[in-house]
C-alpha positions in Angstrom: 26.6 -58.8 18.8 30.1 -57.3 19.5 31.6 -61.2 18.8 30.7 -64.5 20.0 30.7 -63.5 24.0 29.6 -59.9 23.9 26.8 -58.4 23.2 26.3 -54.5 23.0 23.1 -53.2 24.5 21.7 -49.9 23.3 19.2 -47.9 25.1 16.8 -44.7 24.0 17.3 -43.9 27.3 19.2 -44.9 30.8 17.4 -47.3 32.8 18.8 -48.1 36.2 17.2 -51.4 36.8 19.0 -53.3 33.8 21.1 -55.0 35.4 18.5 -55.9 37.9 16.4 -57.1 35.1 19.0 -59.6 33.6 19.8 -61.4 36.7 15.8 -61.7 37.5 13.3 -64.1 35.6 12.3 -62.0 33.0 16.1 -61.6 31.6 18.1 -64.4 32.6 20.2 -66.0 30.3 19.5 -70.0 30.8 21.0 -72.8 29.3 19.1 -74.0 26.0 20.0 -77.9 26.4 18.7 -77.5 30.2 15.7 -76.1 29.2 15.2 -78.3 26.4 15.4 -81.1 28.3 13.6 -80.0 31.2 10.8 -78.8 29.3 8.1 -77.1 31.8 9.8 -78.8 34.6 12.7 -76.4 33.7 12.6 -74.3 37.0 12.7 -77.6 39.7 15.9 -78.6 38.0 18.1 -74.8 37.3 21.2 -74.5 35.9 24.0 -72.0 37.5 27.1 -70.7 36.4 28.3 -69.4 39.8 30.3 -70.2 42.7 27.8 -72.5 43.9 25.4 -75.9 42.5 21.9 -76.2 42.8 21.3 -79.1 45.3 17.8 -79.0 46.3 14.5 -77.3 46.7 12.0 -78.8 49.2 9.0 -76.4 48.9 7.9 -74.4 52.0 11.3 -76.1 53.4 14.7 -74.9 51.9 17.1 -74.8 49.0 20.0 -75.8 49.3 23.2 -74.7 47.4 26.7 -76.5 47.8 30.6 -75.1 46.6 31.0 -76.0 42.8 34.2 -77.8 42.1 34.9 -76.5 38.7 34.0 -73.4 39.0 36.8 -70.9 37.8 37.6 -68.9 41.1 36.9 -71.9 43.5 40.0 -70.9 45.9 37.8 -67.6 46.7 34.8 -70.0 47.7 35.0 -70.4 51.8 31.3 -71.7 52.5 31.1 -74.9 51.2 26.9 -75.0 51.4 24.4 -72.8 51.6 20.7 -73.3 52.9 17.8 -71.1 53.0 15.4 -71.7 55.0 11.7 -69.6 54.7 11.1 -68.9 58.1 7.2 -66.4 58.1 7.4 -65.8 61.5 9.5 -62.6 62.6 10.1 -63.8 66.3 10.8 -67.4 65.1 14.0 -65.7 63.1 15.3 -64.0 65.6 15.3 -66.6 67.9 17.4 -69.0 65.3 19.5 -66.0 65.0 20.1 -65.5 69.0 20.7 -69.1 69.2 23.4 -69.7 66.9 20.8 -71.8 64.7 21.1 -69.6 62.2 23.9 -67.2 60.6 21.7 -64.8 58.7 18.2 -63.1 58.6 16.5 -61.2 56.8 13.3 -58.6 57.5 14.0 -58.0 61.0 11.5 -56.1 62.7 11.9 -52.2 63.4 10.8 -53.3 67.0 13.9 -55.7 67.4 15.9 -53.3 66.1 16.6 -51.6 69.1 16.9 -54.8 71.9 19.6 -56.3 69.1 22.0 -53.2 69.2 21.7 -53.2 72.5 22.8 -56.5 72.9 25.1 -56.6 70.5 26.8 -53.1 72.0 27.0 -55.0 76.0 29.8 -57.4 74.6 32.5 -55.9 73.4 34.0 -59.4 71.8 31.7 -59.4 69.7 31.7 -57.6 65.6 29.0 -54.9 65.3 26.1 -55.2 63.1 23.6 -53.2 64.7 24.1 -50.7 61.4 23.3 -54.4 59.0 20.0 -54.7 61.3 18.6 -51.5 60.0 19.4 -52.6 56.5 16.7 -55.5 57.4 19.7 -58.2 57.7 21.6 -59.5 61.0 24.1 -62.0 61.4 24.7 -64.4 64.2 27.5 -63.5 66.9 27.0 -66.2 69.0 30.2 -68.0 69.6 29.6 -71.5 67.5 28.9 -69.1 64.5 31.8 -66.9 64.8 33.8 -69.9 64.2 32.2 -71.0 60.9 33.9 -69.3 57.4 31.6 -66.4 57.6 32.8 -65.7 60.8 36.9 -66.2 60.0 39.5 -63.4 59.3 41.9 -64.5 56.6 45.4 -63.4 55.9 44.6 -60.2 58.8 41.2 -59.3 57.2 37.9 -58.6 59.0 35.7 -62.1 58.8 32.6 -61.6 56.9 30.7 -60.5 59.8 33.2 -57.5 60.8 33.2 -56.6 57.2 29.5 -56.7 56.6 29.3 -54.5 59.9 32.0 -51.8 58.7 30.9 -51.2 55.3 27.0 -50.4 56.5 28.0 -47.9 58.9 
């Protein structure tokens, strides 16, 4: 230990994937009062130290994250909640994403690839993220979606969407 907040990790050799590795099960740092009290129930009930709170987990449903008030950079947090939903069925995504239902996939089909940058290319109003869909992610462009904070520009910059877009071209 460096001093009471650092610690100085020393390899035999490099190791890409350590980073990776603290921020996964096997080297997360948890609270030892929460786990304590939790016991084996520990991972229904975690404890986060990020922009956003642990609200819920309703299994084979969603989790649900909200905006944590005391968090230290809480004037940088624009979404106030966050849901995940597990949605198995490929063509069930896509159709929440086309709708507006939903504002972000994940594991879109090489055969949708195509159809999506093609519809996304016939309206010109609309940010680009035809490049994000080969990264296996898309975003919503549909009008009630643009209007939500991932879809705002802020003080002149590109809203998340846009900026997504640019930096996986």
């Amino acid at each position: 230990m460096v001093d009471p907040l650092t610690i100085n990790v020393v390899l035999k050799a490099p190791f890409s994937p350590l980073i990776a590795q603290f921020t996964d099960r096997a080297g997360m740092m948890v609270s030892p009062k929460a786990a304590k009290e939790a016991g084996d129930k520990f991972g229904l009930h975690p404890v986060c130290a990020g922009p956003y709170k642990f609200v819920e987990r309703v299994q084979q449903d969603r989790i649900v994250f909200e905006k944590f008030a005391d968090y230290w950079n809480k004037d940088n947090v624009h979404i106030d909640r966050v849901v995940f939903l597990p949605i198995v069925d490929s063509t069930v995504r896509l159709a929440n994403l086309k709708s507006g239902a939903l504002d972000l996939i994940e594991r879109v089909l090489a055969t949708d690839i195509k159809e999506r940058a093609r519809r996304q290319d016939s309206s010109s109003s609309r940010p680009r993220s035809s490049s994000a869909t080969r990264a296996s992610t898309s975003m919503s462009t549909t009008a009630p979606r643009r209007r939500n904070p991932l879809g705002q520009s802020r003080q002149g910059a590109p809203g998340a969407r846009a900026a997504l877009s640019i930096a996986m071209r």
